[in-house]
C-alpha positions as CSV (number, residue, x, y, z in Angstrom):
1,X,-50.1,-15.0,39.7
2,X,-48.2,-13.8,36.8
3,X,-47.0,-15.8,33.9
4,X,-43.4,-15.4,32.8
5,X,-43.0,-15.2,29.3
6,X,-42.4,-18.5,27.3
7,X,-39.5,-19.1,26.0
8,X,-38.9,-20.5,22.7
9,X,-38.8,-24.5,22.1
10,X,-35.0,-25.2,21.3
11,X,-36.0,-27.8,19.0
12,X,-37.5,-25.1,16.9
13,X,-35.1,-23.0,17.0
14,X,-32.7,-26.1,15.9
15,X,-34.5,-27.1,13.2
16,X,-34.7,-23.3,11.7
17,X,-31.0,-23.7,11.3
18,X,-31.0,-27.3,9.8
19,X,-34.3,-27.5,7.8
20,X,-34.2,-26.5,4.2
21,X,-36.7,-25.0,2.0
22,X,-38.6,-28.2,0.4
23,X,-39.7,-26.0,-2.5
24,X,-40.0,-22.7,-4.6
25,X,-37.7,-20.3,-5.5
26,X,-35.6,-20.6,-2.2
27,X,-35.7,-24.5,-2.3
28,X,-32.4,-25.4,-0.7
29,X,-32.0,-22.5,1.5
30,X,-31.7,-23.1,5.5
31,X,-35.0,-21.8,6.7
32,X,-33.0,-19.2,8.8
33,X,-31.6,-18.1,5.4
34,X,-34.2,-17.1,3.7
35,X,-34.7,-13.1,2.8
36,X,-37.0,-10.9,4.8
37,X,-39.7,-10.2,1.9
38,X,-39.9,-14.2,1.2
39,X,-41.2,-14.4,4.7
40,X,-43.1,-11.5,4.6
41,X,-44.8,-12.9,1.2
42,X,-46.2,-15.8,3.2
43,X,-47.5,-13.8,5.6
44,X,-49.0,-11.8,3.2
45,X,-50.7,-15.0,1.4
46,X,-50.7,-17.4,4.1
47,X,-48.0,-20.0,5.6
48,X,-48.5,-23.8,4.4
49,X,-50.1,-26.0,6.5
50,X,-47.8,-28.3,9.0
51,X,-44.6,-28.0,9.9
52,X,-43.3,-26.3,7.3
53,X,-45.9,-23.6,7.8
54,X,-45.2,-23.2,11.3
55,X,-41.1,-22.8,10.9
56,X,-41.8,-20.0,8.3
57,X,-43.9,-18.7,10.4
58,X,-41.9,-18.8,13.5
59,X,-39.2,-16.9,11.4
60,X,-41.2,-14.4,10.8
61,X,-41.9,-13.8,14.0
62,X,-37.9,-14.0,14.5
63,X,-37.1,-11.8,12.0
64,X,-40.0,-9.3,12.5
65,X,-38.9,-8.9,16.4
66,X,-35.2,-8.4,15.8
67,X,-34.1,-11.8,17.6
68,X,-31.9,-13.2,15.0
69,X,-29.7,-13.2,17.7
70,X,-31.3,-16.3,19.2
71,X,-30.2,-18.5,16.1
72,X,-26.4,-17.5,16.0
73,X,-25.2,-19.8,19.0
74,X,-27.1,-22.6,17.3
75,X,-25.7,-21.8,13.6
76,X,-22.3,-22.1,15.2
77,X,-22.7,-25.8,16.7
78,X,-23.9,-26.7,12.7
């Protein structure tokens, strides 16, 4: 049996475009806002632990894949 690919948790993807950065030099900026290099930073040094660690993260990922395109329908309903 083969697995179809998961998709992303809408929730995430929600909060990427609500949740701003608690701290740092972005603090403020919707996590979906924040520049390619800042992301790539944490991957470089490692993402914080939790939550806040897993959105960067996940954003990353986003960003890294070219599927910024999954955030704009959600960006519009904000």
């Amino acid at each position: 049996m083969i697995n179809a690919p998961s998709l992303p948790d809408p929730s995430l993807l929600q909060q990427l475009v609500e949740m701003k950065m608690p701290f740092g030099k972005y603090k403020g900026t919707l996590i979906c806002d924040l520049p390619t290099f800042y992301l790539e930073y944490f991957a470089r040094k490692g993402f914080p632990a939790g939550k806040m660690g897993m959105l960067l993260s996940t954003m990353h990922e986003i960003r890294q894949n070219g599927l910024d395109n999954l955030l704009r329908p959600l960006r519009k309903r904000n």
